[in-house]
C-alpha positions as CSV (number, residue, x, y, z in Angstrom):
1,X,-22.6,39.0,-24.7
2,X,-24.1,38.0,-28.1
3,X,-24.6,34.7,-29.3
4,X,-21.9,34.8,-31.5
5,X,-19.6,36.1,-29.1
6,X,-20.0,33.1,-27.0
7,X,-19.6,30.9,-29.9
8,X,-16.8,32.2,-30.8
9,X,-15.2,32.0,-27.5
10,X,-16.2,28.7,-26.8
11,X,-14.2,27.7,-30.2
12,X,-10.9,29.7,-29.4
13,X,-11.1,27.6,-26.0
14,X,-11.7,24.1,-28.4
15,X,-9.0,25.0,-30.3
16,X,-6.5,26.1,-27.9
17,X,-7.5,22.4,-26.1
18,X,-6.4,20.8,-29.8
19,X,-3.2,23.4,-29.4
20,X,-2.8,21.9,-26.0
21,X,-3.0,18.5,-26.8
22,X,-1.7,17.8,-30.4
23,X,1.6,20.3,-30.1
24,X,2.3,19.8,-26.0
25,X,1.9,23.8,-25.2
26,X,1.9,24.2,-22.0
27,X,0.8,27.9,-21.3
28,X,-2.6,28.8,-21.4
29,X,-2.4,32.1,-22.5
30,X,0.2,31.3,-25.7
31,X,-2.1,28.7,-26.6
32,X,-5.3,31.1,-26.4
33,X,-3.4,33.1,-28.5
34,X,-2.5,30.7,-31.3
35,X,-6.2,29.6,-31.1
36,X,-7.7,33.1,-31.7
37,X,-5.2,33.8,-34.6
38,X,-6.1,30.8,-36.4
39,X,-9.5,31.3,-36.2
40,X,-9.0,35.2,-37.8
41,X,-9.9,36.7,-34.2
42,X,-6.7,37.7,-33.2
43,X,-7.8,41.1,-32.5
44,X,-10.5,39.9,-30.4
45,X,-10.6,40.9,-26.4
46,X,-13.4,37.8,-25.7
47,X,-10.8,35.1,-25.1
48,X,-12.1,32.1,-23.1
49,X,-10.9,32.1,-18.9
50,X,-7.6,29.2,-18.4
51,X,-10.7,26.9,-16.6
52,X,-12.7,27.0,-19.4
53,X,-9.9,26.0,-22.2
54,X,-9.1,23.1,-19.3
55,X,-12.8,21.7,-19.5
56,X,-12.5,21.9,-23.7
57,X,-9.1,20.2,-22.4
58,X,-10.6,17.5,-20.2
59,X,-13.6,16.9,-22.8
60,X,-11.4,16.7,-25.8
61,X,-9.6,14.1,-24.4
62,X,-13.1,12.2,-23.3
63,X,-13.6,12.1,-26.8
64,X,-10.6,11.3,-28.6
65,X,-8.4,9.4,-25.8
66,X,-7.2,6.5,-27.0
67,X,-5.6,3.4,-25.1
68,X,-1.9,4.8,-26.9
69,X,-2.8,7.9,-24.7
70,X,-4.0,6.0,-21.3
71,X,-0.7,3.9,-21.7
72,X,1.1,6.9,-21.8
73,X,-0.3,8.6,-18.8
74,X,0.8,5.7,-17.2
75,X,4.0,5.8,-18.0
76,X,4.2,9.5,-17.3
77,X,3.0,8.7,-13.7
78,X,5.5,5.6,-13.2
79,X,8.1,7.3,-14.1
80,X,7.0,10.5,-11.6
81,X,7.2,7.8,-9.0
82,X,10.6,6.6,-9.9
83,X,11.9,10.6,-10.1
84,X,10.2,11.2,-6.7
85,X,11.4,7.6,-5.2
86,X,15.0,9.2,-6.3
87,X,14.5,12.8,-5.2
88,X,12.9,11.6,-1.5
89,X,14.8,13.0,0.6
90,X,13.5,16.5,-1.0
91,X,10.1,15.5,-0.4
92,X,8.8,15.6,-4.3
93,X,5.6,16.4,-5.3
94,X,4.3,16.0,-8.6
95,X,2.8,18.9,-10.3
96,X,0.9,20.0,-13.8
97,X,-0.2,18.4,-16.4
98,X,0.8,14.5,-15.7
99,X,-1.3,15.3,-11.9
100,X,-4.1,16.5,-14.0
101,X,-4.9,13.4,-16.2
102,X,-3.4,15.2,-19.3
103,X,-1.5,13.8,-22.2
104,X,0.2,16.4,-24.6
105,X,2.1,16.3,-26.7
106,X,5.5,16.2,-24.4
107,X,6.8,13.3,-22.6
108,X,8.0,15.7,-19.3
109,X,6.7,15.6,-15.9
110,X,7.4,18.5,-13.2
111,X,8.2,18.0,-9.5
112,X,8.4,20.4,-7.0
113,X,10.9,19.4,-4.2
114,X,12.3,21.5,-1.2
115,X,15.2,22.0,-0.1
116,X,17.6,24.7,1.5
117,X,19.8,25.5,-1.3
118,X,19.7,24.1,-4.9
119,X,23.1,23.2,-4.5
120,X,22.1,20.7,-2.0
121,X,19.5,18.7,-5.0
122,X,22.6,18.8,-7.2
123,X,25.2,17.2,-5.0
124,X,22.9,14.4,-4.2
125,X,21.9,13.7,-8.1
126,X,26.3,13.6,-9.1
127,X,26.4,11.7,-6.0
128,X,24.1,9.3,-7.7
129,X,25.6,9.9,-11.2
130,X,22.8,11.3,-12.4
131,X,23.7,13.9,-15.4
132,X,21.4,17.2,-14.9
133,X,21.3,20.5,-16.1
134,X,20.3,23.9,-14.5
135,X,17.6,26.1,-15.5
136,X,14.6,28.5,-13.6
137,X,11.5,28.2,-13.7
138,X,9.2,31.2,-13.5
139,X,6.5,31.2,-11.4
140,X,3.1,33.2,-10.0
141,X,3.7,34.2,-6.1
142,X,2.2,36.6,-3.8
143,X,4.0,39.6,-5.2
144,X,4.0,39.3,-8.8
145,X,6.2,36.4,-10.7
146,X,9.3,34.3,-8.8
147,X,12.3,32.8,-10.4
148,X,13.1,29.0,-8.8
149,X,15.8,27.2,-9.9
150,X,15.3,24.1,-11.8
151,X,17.3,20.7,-12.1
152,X,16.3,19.0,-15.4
153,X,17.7,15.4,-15.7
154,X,16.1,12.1,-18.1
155,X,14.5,9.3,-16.7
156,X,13.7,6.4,-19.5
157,X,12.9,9.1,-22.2
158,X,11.1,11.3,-20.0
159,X,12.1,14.9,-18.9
160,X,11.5,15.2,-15.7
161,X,11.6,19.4,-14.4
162,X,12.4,19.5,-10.5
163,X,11.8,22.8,-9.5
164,X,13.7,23.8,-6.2
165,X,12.0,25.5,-3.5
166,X,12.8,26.5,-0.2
167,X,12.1,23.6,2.8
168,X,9.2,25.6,3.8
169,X,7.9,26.5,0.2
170,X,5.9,23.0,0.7
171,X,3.4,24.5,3.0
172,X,3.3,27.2,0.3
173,X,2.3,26.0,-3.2
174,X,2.2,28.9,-5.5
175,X,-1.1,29.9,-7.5
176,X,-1.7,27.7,-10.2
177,X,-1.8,29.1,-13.5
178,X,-5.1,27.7,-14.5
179,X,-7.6,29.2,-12.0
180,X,-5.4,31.3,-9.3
181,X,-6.1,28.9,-6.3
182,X,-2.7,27.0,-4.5
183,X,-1.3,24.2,-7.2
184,X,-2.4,20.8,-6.6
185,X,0.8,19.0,-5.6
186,X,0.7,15.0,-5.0
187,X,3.2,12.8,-3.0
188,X,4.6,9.6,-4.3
189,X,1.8,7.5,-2.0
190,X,-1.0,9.8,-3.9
191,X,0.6,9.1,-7.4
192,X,0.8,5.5,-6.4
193,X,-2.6,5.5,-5.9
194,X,-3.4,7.2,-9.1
195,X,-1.7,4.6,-11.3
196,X,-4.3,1.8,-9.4
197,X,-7.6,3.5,-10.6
C-alpha cells in the first residue's frame, strides 16, 4: 500500500468519525461511505476497517469534547439506568454507543433485554402506562443477519431501543458490528459505576 493510499484511508476513517459524531449515524459502513464520497473517492476499494474509523471516533472526541458533550453522556447513561431500573425484570443490558463513551448526534440509547416472548415486555410496559411502539431490529448472528423485535418507548427526551431477545440470548450476545467479537453488554450495577468515574 502506497503512501497515499494510506493517507487517504486514514482521512475517509476521520471523516466518517466527523459523520459519526456531528450527524448521529450509526452504521459504520453508511458512514464509510458518505466519507469516501465526499472526499471524491467513492470508487475507491481501500476504505478504512469499522476499528479503525472507531479510534478516529474515540480520538475525535479527545480532541473536540466539550463539557456540553460529557454532560450529555451523562445523561445518556442516567437515563439507561432508569430504562433498565424499569425493564428489570428482563434483565437489561445496555449496548452501543452510550456503553462506548460516544456522543453523536442522537439522544437514544439501546438495551438488550430477554425474555420469552416479546409480548411478555409489552404487557408489563401498558401495565405501567408506558406508551411504546414495535419495531425489529436487524442483527449479525451465527448464520448470517437476525430479525429481533424491538419495543421503542421515551424516557425524558431520550429514545430508548429495547431489543427483545430470547431468555437465553443473554449468554449469547451477538457479534458486534465494529470488530466481529460478542457485543459488550453492561448491567445496571456496571452503568452505575460508569456514571461515578
Amino acid at each position: 500500500m502506497s503512501i497515499n493510499d494510506v493517507r487517504v484511508r486514514q482521512m475517509i476513517a476521520e471523516e466518517a468519525a466527523r459523520i459519526i459524531l456531528d450527524e448521529g449515524v450509526v452504521d459504520y459502513r453508511l458512514a464509510k461511505r458518505k466519507a469516501a464520497d465526499r472526499l471524491g473517492a467513492g470508487q475507491t476499494r481501500n476504505l478504512p476497517r469499522n476499528t479503525e474509523i472507531e479510534e478516529a471516533v474515540f480520538e475525535r472526541q479527545r480532541l473536540f469534547e466539550d463539557d456540553e458533550s460529557r454532560q450529555r453522556l451523562t445523561h445518556l447513561r442516567r437515563m439507561a439506568v432508569q430504562a433498565m431500573q424499569l425493564l428489570e425484570p428482563f434483565n437489561p443490558r445496555l449496548v452501543g454507543p452510550v456503553l462506548a463513551g460516544i456522543v453523536n448526534g442522537r439522544d437514544e440509547l439501546t438495551l438488550h433485554v430477554f425474555a420469552d416472548s416479546v409480548e411478555e415486555v409489552i404487557f408489563y410496559l401498558q401495565d405501567r402506562g408506558v406508551t411504546w411502539r414495535s419495531d425489529e431490529r436487524r442483527l449479525r448472528g451465527a448464520q448470517g443477519h437476525v430479525f429481533y423485535p424491538c419495543i421503542e418507548f421515551g424516557a425524558e427526551g431520550v429514545d430508548v431501543d429495547a431489543v427483545v431477545f430470547p431468555v437465553d440470548g443473554i449468554r449469547q450476545p451477538p457479534p458486534s458490528p465494529v470488530d466481529g467479537r460478542p457485543m459488550r453488554r453492561a448491567g445496571v450495577r456496571e452503568v452505575e459505576r460508569l456514571l461515578t468515574e
